[in-house]
Structure formats: C-alpha cells, structure tokens
N, C-alpha and C positions, 0 to 999 in steps of 0.2 A: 612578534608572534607570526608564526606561517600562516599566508593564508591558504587556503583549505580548497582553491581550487583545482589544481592536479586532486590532490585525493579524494576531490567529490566527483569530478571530470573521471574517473577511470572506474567511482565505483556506480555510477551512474550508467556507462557505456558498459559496463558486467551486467548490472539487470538488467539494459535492455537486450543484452545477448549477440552485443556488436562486435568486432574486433576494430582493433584500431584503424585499418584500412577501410574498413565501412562506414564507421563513425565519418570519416574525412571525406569518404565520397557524396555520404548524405548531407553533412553539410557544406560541402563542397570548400574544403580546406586540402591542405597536401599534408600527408601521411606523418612527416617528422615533425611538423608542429605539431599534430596532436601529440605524439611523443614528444616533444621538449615540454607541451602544457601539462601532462599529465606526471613530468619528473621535476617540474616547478623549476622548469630550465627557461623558461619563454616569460614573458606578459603578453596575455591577452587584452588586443583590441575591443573597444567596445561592439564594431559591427562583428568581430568572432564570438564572441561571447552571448551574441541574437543568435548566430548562426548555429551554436551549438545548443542552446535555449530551444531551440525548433527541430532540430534532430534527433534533440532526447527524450521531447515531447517532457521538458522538467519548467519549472518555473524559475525564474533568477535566484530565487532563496535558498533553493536544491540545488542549484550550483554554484553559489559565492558565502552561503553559510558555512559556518561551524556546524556540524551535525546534530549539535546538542544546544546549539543556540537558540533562542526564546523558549525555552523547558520544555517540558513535557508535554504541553496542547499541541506544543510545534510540532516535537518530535510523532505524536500520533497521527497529526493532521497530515505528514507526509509519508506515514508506515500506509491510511489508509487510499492514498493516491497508490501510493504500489501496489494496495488491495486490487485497486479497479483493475488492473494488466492479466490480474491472476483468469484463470478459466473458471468457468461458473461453478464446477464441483467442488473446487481449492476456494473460491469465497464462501460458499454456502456451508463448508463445513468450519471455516475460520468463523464467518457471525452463530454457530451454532457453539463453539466453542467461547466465544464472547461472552454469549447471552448466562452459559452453564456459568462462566467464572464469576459475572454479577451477580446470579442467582446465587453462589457459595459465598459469596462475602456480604450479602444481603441478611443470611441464614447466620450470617456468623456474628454479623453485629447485634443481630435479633437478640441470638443467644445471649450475648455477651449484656446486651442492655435490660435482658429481664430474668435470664436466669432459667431460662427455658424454651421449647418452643411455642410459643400461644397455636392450636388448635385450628385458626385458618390460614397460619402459616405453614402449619405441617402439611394442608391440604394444597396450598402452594405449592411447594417442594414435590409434592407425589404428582402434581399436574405438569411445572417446567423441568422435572428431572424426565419423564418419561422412562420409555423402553430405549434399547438400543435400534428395535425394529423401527419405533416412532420416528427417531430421528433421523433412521435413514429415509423417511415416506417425507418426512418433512425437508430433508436435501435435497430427494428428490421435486419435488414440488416446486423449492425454493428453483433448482436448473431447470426446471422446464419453463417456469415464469421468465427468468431470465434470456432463455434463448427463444422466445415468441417475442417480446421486448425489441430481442434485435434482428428477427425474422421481419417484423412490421415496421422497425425503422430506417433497414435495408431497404425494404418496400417504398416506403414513401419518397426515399433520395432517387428511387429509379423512377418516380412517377408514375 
C-alpha cells in the first residue's frame, strides 16, 4: 500500500496556500526535496517530518494518515481544524449551515417516527429555520464576537 505522505504533503501545502519553495523555506528544507516527497520519490527523516509538522501548522495524523483512516469522527475532526483557518464570515455561515442541516434531519426523523409533526416541533422549525434577514443578523453577530475575541487576545499578548 502507498503511503499517503506525498499526497497529504502537497494537499496540505494547497490549503495552506504555499508553493513548494515556500513550504521549504518555512521549514527550512531545500526545494527538490519537498518535490521528491511530495512525488513519493524520497523517504522522509523523522526530524523533516517535525519540520514540516510545524510549517503546516498540521498534526502528524494530517500528515502520515490515510485521509479516511479512523472514519468519519476523524475525518470531521480534521475538516473542522481547517474550519478554524477559514475567516470568520466563511465559519459563521458554515456553523449556520450545520445547525439548518441538523435541524432538517431532526424534522425528518420526527416525521418519520410518528407520522407527523407534533405541534412544538413545528414551533421549533418556525424558530431555528428563521428569515433569511435573521440569519444574516445572526452572522453578523456571530463575526463581530469573533473578531473582539481576537481584538482582546491580540491585546493581552502585547501586554
């Protein structure tokens, strides 16, 4: 079986929006190694393998896993690590979109388990489905908590 280093190595240096010369300056490797690692031309050292580990700002598992290895908790537990990179408008409308798809399969099992909707479920639905206006006030709310968050955390690292 290949392992899965080059092709996690190159699609890991894609999100975080490096070229391959970058990648190697930041971790301070030279340029055709990262190309022979990422065309599974090389074996990586274990001190490259820290080195790139701290440049991609990934965990070892994000870089020596299968991408779909330990299931599905895995795979979300590292979709929502790439959440945190996003800008706060791009999370805030992805957990709004979270919340809407739980609420529809919520609505759907209901259905499915009685045959209808019981009456403070429906009043559920008319509360978390909202307007289109609502949820943009609720976006917006949701970016402004987030960027005082890191206005005040900025603040305390300057003392």
């Amino acid at each position: 079986m290949k392992m899965p280093l080059g092709d996690n190595l190159k699609r890991l240096r894609k999100l975080a929006g490096l070229t391959q010369g970058q990648l190697a300056d930041l971790a301070g490797l030279k340029l055709g190694h990262i190309s022979k690692l990422e065309r599974n031309e090389a074996d990586a050292k274990v001190s490259t393998i820290y080195k790139l580990i701290a440049a991609l700002d990934c965990s070892a598992n994000d870089l020596l896993e299968m991408p779909t290895q330990g299931g599905l908790s895995r795979m979300l537990e590292r979709s929502l690590r790439l959440a945190e990179t996003l800008p706060a408008a791009d999370k805030a409308a992805l957990l709004n979109l979270i919340e809407k798809y739980y609420l529809a399969t919520s609505i759907t099992e209901t259905v499915r388990s009685t045959g209808g909707i019981p009456e403070e479920v429906a009043l559920g639905i008319s509360y978390g489905l909202g307007t289109e206006e609502q949820d943009q006030q609720e976006i917006a709310l949701m970016i402004h908590e987030e960027e005082e968050e890191q206005y005040y955390s900025q603040a305390a690292e300057r003392g």
